[in-house]
NUFIRO-259118 format. One record per residue: residue in one letter; x, y, z of N, C-alpha, C in turn. Coordinates in steps of 0.05 Angstrom, whole numbers. Example, Ala and Ser with C-alpha at 12.3 -4.5 7.8 and 13.67 -1.06 7.14 Angstrom:
% residues 2
> res;n_X;n_Y;n_Z;ca_X;ca_Y;ca_Z;c_X;c_Y;c_Z
> A;264;-114;156;246;-90;156;264;-66;156 $
> S;257;-45;142;273;-21;143;258;1;157 $
This chain:
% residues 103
> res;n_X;n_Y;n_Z;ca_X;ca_Y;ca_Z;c_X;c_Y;c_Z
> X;-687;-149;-2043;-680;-142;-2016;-702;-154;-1998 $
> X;-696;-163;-1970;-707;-186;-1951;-710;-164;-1932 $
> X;-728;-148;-1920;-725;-138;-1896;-737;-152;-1873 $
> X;-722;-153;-1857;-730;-171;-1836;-743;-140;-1814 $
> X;-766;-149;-1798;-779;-130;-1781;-789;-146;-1762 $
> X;-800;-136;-1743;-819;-148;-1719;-846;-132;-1709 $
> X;-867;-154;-1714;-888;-149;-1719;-905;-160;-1694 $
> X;-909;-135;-1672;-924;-147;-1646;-921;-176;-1634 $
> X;-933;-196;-1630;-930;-223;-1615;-921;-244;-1642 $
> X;-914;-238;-1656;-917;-264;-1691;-882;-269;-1696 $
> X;-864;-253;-1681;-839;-252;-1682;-830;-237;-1706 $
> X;-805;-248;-1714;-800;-230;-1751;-804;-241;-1772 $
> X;-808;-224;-1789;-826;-231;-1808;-802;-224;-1835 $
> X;-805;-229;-1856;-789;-218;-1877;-810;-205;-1904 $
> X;-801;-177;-1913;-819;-167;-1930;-803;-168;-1957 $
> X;-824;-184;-1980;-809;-188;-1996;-824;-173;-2021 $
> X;-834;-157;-2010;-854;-145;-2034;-841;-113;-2034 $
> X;-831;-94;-2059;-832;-69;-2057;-850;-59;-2033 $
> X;-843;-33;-2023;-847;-17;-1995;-885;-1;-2011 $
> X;-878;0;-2048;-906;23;-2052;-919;0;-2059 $
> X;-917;-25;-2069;-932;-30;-2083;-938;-66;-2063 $
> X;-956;-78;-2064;-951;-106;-2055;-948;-132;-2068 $
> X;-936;-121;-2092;-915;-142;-2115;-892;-147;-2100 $
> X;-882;-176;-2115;-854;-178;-2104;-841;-164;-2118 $
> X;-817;-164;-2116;-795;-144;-2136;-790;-149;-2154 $
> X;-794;-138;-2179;-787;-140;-2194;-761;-151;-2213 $
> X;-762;-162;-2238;-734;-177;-2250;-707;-160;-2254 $
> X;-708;-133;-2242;-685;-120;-2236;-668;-116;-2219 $
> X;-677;-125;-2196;-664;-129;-2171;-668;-105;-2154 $
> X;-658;-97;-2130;-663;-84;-2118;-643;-42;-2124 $
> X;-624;-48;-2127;-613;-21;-2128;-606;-18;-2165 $
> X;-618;-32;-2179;-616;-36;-2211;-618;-7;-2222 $
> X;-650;5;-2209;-662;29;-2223;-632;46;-2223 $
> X;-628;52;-2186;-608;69;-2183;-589;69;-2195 $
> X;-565;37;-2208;-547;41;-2222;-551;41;-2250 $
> X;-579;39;-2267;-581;47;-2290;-578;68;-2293 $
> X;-599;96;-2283;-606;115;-2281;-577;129;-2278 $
> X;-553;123;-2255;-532;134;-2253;-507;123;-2281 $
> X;-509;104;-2291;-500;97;-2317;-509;120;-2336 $
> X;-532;111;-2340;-546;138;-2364;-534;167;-2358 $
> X;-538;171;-2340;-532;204;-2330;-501;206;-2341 $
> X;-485;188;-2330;-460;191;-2330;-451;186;-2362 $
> X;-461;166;-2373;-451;164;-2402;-472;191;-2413 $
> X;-481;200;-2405;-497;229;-2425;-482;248;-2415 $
> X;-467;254;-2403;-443;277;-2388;-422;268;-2405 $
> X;-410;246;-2395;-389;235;-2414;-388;239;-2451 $
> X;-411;233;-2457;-419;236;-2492;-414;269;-2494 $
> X;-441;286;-2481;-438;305;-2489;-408;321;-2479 $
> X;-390;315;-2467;-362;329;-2463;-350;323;-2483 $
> X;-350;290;-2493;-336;281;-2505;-342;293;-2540 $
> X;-365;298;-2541;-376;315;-2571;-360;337;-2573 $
> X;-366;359;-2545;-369;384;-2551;-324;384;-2558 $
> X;-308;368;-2542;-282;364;-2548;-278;357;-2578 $
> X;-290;338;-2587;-288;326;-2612;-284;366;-2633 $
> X;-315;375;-2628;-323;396;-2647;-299;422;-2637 $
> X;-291;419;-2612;-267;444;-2613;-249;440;-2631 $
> X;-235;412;-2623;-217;403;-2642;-213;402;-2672 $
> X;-241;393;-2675;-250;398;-2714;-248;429;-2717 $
> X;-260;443;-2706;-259;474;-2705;-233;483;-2704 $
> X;-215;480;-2688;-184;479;-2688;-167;469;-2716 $
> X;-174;452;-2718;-152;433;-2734;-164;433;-2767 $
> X;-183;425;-2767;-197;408;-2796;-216;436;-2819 $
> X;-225;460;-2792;-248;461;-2806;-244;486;-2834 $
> X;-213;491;-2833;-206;513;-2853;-211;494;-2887 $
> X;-209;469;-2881;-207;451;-2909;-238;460;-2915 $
> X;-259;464;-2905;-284;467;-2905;-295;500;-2904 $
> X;-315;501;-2926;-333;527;-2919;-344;525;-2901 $
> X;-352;552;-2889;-369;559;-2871;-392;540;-2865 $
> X;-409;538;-2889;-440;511;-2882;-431;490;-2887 $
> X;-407;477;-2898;-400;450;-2891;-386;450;-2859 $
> X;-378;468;-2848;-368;468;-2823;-399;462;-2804 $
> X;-418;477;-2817;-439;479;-2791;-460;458;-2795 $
> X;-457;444;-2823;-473;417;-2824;-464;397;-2816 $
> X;-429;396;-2820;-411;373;-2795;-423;370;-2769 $
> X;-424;394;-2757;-434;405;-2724;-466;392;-2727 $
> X;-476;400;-2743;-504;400;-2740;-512;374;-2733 $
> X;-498;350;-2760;-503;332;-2768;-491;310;-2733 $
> X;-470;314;-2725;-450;306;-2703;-474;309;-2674 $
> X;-478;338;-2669;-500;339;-2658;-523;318;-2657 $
> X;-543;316;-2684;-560;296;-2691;-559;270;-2679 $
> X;-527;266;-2683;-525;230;-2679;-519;231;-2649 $
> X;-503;249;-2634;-505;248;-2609;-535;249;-2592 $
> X;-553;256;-2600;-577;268;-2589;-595;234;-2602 $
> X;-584;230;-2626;-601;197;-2628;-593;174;-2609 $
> X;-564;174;-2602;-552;162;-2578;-558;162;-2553 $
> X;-561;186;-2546;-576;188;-2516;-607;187;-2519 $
> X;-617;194;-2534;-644;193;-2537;-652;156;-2531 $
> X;-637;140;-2547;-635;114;-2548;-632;104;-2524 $
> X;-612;114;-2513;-604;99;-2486;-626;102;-2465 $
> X;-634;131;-2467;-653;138;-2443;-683;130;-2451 $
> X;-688;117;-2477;-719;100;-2485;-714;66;-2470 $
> X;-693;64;-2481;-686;42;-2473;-691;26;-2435 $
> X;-681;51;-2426;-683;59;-2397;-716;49;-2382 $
> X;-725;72;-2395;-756;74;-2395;-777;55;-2409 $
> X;-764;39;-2425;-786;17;-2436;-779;-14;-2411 $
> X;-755;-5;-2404;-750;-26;-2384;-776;-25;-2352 $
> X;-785;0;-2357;-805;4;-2332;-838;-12;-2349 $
> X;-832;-14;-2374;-875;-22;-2380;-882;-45;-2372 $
> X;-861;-60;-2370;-877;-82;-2356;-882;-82;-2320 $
> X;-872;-59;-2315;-891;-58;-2288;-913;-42;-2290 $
> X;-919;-18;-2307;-944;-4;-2311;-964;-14;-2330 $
> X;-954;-40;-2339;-963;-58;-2355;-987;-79;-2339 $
> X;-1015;-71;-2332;-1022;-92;-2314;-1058;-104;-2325 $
């Protein structure tokens, strides 16, 4: 992003450096953070609805073929891999920031 301003007698000027820092911008572009961060959020709502539906349904439908602790190690285990998924996505997220705290 180019902001153009006016700066006493020098006319306008364009700022091409982030507003905190006096780097140029970074290889993400300008509203990147925002639509990662709103991706993440939204696929971690989406996962976890889409789990907790999955486990009604097993609970509904599947889980009489199964004892009681094979029912709750399915859950457990389902849980696990959902929680390694988002865990993943949102490292992923955050290693995308070290090369700016990287100096």
């Amino acid at each position: 992003m180019c902001v153009t301003f006016i700066t006493g007698n020098r006319g306008p000027h364009t700022m091409t450096a982030t507003p905190f820092t006096n780097r140029p911008r970074d290889r993400f572009g300008e509203f990147n953070v925002v639509t990662r961060i709103r991706r993440r959020i939204l696929a971690s709502i989406a996962a976890t609805a889409g789990w907790f539906v999955v486990v009604l349904l097993f609970l509904a439908f599947w889980a009489s073929r199964f004892t009681l602790f094979q029912d709750i190690v399915l859950v457990v285990v389902s849980l696990i891999v959902l929680a390694a998924v988002l865990i993943g996505s949102w490292i992923s997220f955050g290693l995308g920031f070290a090369s700016v705290w990287d100096d």
